[in-house]
N, C-alpha and C positions, 0 to 999 in steps of 0.2 A: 504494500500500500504506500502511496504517497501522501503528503500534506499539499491538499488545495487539487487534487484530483478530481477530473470532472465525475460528473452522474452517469450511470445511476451506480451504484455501491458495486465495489469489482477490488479483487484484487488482481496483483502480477504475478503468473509462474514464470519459471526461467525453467528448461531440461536442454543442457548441450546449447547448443547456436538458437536453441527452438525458443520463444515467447510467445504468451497468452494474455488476454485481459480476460476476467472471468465473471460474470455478475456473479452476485451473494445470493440476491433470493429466486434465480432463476438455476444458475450454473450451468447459464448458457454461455458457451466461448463469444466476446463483441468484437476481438479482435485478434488477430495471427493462429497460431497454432501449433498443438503439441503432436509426437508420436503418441500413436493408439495407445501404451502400455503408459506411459509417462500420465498422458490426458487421463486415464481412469482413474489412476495412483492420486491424481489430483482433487478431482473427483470426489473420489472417496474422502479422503482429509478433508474436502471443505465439507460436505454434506453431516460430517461427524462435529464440526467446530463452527459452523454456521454461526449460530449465537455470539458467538466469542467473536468471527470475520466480523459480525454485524457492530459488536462493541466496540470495535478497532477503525470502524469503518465511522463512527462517530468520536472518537477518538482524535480521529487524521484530522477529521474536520475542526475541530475544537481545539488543536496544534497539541495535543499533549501528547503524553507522550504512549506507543502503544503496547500490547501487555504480549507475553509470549504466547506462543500457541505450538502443541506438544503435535511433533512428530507423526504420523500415522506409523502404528506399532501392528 
């Protein structure tokens, strides 16, 4: 996530050369794109931390600072 990031609430993956922007409450890709394995892995983590991207994603906005978010295990 960035501070001062447009709409609508997204964050950024990175896999290799590949980038993604990814809405929060959709986890639809808005822009680039990942490998099939990578994109799922992603995926999954956000659909398990939602709440948490959601806090963070008002966070960004509010300049503070953002909170960690655990790995998918």
């Amino acid at each position: 996530m960035y501070y001062n990031d447009h709409v609508p609430p997204h964050f950024h993956a990175k896999y290799a050369e590949f980038k993604a922007e990814i809405d929060i409450n959709t986890l639809e890709v808005l822009n680039g794109d990942l490998p099939k394995r990578a994109k799922a892995l992603v995926l999954e983590w956000a659909d398990e931390h939602r709440e948490e991207l959601k806090n963070n994603w008002e966070l960004a906005r509010a300049k503070d600072e953002l909170k960690n978010i655990e790995p998918l295990k």
